[in-house]
N, C-alpha and C positions, 0 to 999 in steps of 0.2 A: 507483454503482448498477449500471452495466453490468457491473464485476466480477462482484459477487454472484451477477448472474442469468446470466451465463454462462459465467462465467471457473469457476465450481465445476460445471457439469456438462460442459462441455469436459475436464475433470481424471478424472472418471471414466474408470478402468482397464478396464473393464467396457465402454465402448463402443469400436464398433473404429471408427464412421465416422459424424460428426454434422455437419450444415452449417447454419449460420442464417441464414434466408431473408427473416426479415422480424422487427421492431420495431416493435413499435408504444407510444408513451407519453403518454399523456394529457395534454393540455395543462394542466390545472389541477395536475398532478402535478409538468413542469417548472416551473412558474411559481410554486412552493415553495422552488427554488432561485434564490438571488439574484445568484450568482458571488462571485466570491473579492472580500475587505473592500477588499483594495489589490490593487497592481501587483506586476511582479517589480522596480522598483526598490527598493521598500520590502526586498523582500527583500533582493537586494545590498547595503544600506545596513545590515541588522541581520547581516549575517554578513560583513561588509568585503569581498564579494567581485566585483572587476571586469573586465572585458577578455575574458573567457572565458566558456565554457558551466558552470552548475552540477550539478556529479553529485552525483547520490544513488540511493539502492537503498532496495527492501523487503525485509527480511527477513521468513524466513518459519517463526513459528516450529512452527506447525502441523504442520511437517513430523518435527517430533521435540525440537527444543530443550528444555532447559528451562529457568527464567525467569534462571538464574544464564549460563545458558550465551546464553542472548538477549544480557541484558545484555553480556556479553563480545565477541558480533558487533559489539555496534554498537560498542562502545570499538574496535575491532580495525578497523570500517572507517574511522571517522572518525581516528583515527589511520592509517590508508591513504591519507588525503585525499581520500576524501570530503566535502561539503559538508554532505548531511543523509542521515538513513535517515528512514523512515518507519514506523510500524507500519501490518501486515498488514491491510485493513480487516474482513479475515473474524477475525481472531484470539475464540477462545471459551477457555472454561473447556477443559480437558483432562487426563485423569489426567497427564502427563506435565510438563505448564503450568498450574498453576491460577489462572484470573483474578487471584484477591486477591495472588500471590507477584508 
């Protein structure tokens, strides 16, 4: 959530100087999220992975990809060893990405 709200107006090119001073979020709002179903062992246990820190990245494809070229990142990191990618949680339809591809 906090991406959304201001991880995309931070990104504007357009502003040359922005600071966020205050948050405010409704407690009926938080209390819509429940937190995550498990823990991170569950996670180490479905991807065999232990002893160490898990990496992963988002790709982004918004920034120009398209869905062939998406899919290639992530084969491309995960074969880098990485652990997981994630998708973007802004990702939208796009001339260049179209939801459905």
């Amino acid at each position: 959530m906090f991406t959304s709200i201001v991880g995309n107006v931070f990104g504007f090119k357009a502003l040359r100087a922005l600071r966020l001073e205050d948050l405010r979020i409704p407690v009926a709002y938080v209390k819509t999220f429940e937190g995550p179903p498990h823990g991170i062992q569950v996670e180490r246990d479905k991807l065999n992975k232990y002893g160490r820190p898990l990496l992963g990245c988002t790709i982004k494809p918004k920034l120009g990809l398209s869905a062939k070229n998406y899919g290639r990142a992530c084969y491309e990191c995960l074969r880098g060893g990485l652990d997981f990618t994630k998708d973007d949680e802004n990702v939208n339809s796009q001339p260049f990405m179209r939801w459905r591809d």
